[in-house]
N, C-alpha and C positions, 0 to 999 in steps of 0.2 A: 342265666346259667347258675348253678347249684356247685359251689364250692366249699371246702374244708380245709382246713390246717391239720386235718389229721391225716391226708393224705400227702402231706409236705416232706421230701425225703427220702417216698417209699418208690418202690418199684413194683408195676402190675405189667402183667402182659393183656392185650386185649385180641382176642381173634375174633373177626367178624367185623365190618365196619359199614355194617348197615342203619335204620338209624337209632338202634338205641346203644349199639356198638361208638358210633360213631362220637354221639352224646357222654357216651360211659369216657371215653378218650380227651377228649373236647374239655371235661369236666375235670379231668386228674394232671392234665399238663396245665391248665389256670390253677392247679393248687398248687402246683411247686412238685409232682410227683413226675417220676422217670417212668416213660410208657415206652415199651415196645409192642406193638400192631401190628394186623397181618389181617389180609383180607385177598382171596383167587383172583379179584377184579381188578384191574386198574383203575377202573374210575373209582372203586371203591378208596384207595389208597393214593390217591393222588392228592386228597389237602392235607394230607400228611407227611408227604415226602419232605424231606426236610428237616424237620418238626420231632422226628421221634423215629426211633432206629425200625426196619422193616423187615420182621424175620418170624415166620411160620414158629410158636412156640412149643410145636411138637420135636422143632431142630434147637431146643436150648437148652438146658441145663437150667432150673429155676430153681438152684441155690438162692436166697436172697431176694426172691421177690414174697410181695406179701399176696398176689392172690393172682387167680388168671380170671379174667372177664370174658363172658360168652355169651351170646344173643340164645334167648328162650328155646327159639328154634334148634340149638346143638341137641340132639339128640342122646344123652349122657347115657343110656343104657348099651348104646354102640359108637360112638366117637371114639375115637383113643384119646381124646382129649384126657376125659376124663381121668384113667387108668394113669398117664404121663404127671399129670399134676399131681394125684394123690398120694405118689411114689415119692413126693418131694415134702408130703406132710402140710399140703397147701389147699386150700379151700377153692373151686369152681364157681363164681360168684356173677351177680348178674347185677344191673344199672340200678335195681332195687337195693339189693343190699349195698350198694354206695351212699345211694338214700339215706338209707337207716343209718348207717356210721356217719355221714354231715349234718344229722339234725340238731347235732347240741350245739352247732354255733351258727344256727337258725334262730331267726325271730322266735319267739313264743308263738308253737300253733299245737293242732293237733291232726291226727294220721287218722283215716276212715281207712281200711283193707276190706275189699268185697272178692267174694270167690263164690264159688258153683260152675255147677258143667253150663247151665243155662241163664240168662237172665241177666248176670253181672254186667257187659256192657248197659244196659238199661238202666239198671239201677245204679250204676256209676252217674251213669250222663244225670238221670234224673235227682239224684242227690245233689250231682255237684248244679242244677237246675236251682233247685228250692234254695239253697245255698244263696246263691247269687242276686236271685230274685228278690230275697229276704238283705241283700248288702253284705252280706259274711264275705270275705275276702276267700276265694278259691281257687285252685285248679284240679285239672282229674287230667291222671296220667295212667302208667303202667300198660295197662294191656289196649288202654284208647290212648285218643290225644297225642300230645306230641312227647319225646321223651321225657320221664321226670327229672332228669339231670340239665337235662335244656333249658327246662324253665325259670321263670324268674323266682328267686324267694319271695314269699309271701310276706306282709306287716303283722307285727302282733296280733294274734288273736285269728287268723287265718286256718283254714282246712282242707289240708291235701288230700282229696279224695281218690283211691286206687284202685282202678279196678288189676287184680291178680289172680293169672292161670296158676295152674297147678305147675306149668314150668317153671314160670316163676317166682315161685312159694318154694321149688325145690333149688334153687340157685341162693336163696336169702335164709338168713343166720339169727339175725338180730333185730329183724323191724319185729318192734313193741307197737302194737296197733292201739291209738286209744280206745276205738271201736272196730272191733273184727267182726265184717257180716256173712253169712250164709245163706244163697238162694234156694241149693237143691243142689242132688249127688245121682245122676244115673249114667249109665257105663257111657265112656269114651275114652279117647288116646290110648285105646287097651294096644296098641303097637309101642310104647312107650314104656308101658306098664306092666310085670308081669302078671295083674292080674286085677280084679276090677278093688277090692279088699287096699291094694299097696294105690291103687290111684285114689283112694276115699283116705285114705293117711294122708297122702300130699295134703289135699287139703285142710286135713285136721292140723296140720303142724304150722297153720295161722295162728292159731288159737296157742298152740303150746309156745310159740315165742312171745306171748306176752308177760310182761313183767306185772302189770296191773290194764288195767282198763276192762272194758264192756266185752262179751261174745253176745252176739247176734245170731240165732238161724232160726230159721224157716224151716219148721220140723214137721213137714208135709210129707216125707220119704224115711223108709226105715234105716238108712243112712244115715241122715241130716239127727233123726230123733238118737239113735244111737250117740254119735257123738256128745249130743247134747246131755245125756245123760251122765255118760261120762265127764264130762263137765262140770255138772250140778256134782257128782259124787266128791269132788276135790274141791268144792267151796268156790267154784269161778263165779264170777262176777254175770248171771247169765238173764238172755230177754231170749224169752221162745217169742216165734211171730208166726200167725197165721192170716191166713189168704182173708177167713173172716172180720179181724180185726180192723180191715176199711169199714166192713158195713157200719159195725161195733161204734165207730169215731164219725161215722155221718160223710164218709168220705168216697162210698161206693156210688156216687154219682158224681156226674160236676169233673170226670178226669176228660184230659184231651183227645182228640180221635187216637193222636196215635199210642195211647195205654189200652185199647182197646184189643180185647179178649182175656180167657181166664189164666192166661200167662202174664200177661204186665198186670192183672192186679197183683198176682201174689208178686211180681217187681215193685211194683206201687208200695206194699203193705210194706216191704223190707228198710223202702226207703223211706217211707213215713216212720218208721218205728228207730231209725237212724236219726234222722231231723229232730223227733223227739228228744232221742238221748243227748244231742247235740242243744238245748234250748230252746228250739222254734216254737213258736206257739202255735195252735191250730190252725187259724187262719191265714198266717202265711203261709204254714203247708200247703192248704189248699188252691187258693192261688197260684202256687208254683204247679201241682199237680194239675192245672186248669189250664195253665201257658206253656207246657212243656210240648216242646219240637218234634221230637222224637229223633232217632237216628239214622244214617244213611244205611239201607240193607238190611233197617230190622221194623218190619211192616211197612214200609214208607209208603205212601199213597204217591206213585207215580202222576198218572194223571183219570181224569173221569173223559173218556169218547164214548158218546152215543150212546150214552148210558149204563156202561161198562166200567165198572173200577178196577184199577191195574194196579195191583201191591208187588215190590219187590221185599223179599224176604231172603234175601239171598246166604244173608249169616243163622240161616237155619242151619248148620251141617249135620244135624243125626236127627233122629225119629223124633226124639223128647221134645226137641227144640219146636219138629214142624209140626208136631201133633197141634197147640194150640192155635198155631196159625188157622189151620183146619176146621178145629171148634170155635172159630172166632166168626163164621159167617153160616149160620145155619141156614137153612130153608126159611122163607117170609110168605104165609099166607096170603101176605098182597104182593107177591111179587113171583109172576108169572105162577101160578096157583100154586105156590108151597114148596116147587120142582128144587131140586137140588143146583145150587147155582155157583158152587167153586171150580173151575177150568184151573188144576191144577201142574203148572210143573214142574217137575219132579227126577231126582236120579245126579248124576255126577258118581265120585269115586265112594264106592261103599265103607260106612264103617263098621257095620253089622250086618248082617243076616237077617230078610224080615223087613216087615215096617213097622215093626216095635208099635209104639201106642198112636200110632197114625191112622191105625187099623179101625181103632174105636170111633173115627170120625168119617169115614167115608158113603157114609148118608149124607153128607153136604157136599160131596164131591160130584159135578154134571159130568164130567171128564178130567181123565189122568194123560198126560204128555208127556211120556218117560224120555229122558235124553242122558247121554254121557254113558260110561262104563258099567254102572249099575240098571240103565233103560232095558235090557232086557229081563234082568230079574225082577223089576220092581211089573213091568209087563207082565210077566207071567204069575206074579201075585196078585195082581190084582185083576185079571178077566176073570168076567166072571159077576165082578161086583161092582163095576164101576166102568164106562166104556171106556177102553183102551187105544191111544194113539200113537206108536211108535214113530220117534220123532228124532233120534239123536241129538242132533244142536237144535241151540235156544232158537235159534232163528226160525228157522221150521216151526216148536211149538209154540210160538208167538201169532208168525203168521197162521195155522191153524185155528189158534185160539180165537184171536181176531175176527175169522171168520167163522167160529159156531157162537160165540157169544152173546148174548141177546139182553135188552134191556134189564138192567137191575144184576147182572149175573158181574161175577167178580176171578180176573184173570189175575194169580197169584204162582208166582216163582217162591217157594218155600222146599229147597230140594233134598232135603233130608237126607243131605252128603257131602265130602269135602268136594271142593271146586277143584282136585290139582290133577284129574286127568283132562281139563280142556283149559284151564284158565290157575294163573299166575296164583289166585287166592279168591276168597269170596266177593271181597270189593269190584276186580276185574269184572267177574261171572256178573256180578250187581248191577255194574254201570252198564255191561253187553247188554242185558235185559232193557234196561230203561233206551239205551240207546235203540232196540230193535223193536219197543214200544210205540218211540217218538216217532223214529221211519214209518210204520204200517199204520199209527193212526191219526198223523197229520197232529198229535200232542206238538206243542211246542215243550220239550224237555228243556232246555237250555243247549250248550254247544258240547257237551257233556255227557248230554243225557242224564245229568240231575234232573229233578224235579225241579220248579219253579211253583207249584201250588202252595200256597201259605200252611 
């Protein structure tokens, strides 16, 4: 656990006690700090009982405290949280910015912040991969992993790697990034946002809480280049990164199956060019790039039946994301004569209009398996171009898939939407998948429905 003396004395309220609520709590009462907590669950509030007074902070008066703590998830453009606390001249703060206020009585390390709509899980994992690989003392938190307040501090010369949404970039004040990366900017959380302009700021104001250090982006999108620009114009410390700069370093071959398509390179190139600025030398970049795992729900190569490949992609949630899944398995000359061999499905709760740039790959699509809230829309966009199978639940187009699928053809769950009209979050939606893969084709998933394939 991550503690401070600067929290020694103070009083925070924390609402939410999920787990990086729970963490944020956990972490300010081992400082010596007065917490009161609130969370609608009982289970959620029950290792607290006791422990720290239990009172909804929208029933308090927060004269005297110094900040109210909120999970990502508060939605601050209609919570009244918000509006209550700031009536008090008090900051909305999130288990990030506690982060950033305990580092000074932290070992000596330094702070990697990766953000983008796309990609940043990967390139967290993958960073904090080579990292480790290479012996650098690591963790990777924030928006993966386990809380950052949870974790154990790191020894001299350690690198806490983060990956950070825009939620929370908008809850933190003060993290100084020694390295601030950028993967790519196209529209989402526009229900959060008023407008796609104020969501492409969230992410810019990484960059502007740095006191010194490196900005990183991938200036592949007239967003990502804009900022960038702006940037360069105030003298920032700045590395453009492009998708080419693998080739450039002798490192667009030789990556692991699962960096595989023209989406993990340009995650690849970000986090190469991160490792860079961090000291690594080439070759153990490569190496890390050559043994990297990949993550659960982003390409995962479930399992191979009968000559079938079964990827779950489930943390695709918008078009951008599922486009490259898409582009990642074109048509193969030797493989049933060139026929289009992605059994796609697709659909959950919309967050746009369209299949955005999904569109540009549906030449490698054999069939489409629309399910969830969006299956009918995504249906009637695409007959026409690609055979259509209306299918609701995953279960159905699995079973389906299963059975049109043919040698060399590849059954991929990349839904290009949020999971929360049928499932808890994308991880649920992910494991249902693998789960209803292992049932229909005798894969041994694990008990889980993980994967078990190396």
């Amino acid at each position: 656990m991550i503690t401070s003396s600067v929290f020694a004395g103070k009083r925070y309220a924390v609402l939410g006690l999920a787990r990086s609520g729970a963490a944020a709590a956990e972490a300010l009462l081992a400082s010596g700090a007065e917490v009161i907590a609130w969370d609608r669950q009982d289970i959620a509030r029950a290792p607290f009982e006791g422990r720290c007074r239990m009172v909804d902070p929208l029933e308090l008066g927060l004269t005297g405290f110094s900040g109210v703590v909120v999970s990502p998830g508060v939605p601050l453009n209609t919570h009244p949280i918000g509006p209550h606390t700031w009536h008090y001249g008090l900051p909305v703060i999130g288990d990030i910015e506690l982060f950033a206020c305990a580092r000074a009585d932290l070992p000596a390390h330094r702070v990697v912040g990766i953000t983008g709509t796309n990609g940043k899980s990967t390139t967290t994992a993958l960073t904090h991969h080579i990292l480790t690989q290479a012996g650098v003392p690591s963790v990777m938190g924030g928006n993966i992993g386990d809380p950052i307040m949870a974790q154990e501090p790191l020894p001299e010369g350690g690198v806490y790697v983060l990956e950070l949404s825009s939620f929370q970039i908008d809850l933190t004040f003060t993290l100084s990034c020694d390295i601030a990366a950028l993967t790519n900017i196209t529209p989402d959380h526009l229900d959060r946002y008023a407008d796609f302009e104020t969501y492409a700021a969230s992410k810019e104001r990484l960059f502007q809480m740095q006191a010194s250090g490196t900005a990183l982006i991938c200036d592949e999108d007239a967003h990502t280049r804009a900022i960038a620009d702006r940037l360069n114009a105030v003298g920032k410390s700045l590395v453009r990164v492009k998708t080419a700069d693998l080739a450039a370093a002798g490192l667009a071959t030789g990556r692991s199956p699962a960096l595989a398509g023209p989406h993990n390179a340009q995650n690849a190139a970000v986090a190469v060019a991160i490792c860079r600025q961090l000291g690594l030398p080439g070759d153990v970049i490569a190496q890390g790039l050559a043994s990297y795992p990949g993550l659960p729900h982003r390409m995962e190569r479930v399992c191979d039946a009968k000559g079938v490949t079964y990827i779950n992609d489930s943390k695709a949630t918008n078009a951008a994301s599922a486009a490259p899944a898409l582009a990642a398995f074109p048509p193969d000359p030797a493989i049933n004569a060139g026929a289009p061999r992605i059994h796609w499905i697709c659909g959950g709760l919309p967050k746009e209009d369209g299949l955005g740039a999904c569109g540009d790959h549906l030449g490698n699509v054999a069939a489409a398996y629309t399910v969830g809230e969006a299956g009918p829309m995504f249906a009637d966009l695409l007959v026409g171009a690609v055979q259509v199978e209306r299918c609701e639940l995953i279960s159905e187009a699995v079973r389906r898939a299963v059975a049109a699928a043919r040698e060399g053809d590849v059954v991929l769950l990349s839904p290009a939407c949020a999971s929360y009209d049928q499932f808890r979050d994308y991880e649920k939606r992910g494991t249902h998948f693998r789960q209803m893969v292992g049932a229909m084709t005798g894969c041994d998933t694990g008990p889980d429905g993980r994967s078990i394939l190396p």
